[in-house]
C-alpha positions in Angstrom: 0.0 0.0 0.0 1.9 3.2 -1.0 1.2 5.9 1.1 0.6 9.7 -0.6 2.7 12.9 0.6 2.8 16.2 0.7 5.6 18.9 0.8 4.3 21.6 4.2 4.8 24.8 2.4 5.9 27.8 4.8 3.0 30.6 5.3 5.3 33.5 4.8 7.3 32.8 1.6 5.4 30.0 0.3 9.0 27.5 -0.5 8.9 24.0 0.9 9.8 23.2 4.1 12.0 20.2 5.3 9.1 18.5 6.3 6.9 16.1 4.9 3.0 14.8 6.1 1.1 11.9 5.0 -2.7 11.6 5.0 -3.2 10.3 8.6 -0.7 13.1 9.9 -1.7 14.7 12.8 -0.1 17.6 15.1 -1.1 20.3 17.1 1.4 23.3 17.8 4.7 22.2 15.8 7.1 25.5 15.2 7.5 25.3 11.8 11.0 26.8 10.4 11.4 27.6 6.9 15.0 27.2 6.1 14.7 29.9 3.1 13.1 32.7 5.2 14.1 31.8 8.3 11.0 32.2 9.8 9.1 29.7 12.1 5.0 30.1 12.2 3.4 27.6 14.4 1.1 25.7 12.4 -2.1 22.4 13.4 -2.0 20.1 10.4 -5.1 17.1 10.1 -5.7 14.8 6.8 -3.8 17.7 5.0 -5.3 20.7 6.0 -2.6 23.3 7.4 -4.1 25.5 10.0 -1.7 28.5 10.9 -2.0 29.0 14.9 0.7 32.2 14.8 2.4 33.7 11.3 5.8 35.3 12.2 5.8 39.2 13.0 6.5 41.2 10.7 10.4 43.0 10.8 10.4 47.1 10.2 
């Protein structure tokens, strides 16, 4: 049985991530860091829906 997956995507830039979820993923409140940004948001993820819990501020 092969298994499907997906590339998380960071919310700020949009690039891939170094992380990888399947359909039965689950997590609640992972820091997610975006090694091209270097930003971390902290994100929910269920049956491959991404909720964002926190973006990253803004720098001015």
């Amino acid at each position: 049985m092969i298994q499907k997956h997906e590339w998380v995507l960071c919310p700020a830039c949009s690039n891939k991530t170094r992380m990888q979820i399947r359909g039965d993923t689950e997590i609640k409140n992972l820091p997610l860091y975006c090694p091209k940004c270097k930003k971390e948001s902290l994100i929910d993820v269920k049956q491959y829906k991404i909720s964002i819990i926190k973006e990253p501020v803004a720098k001015t």
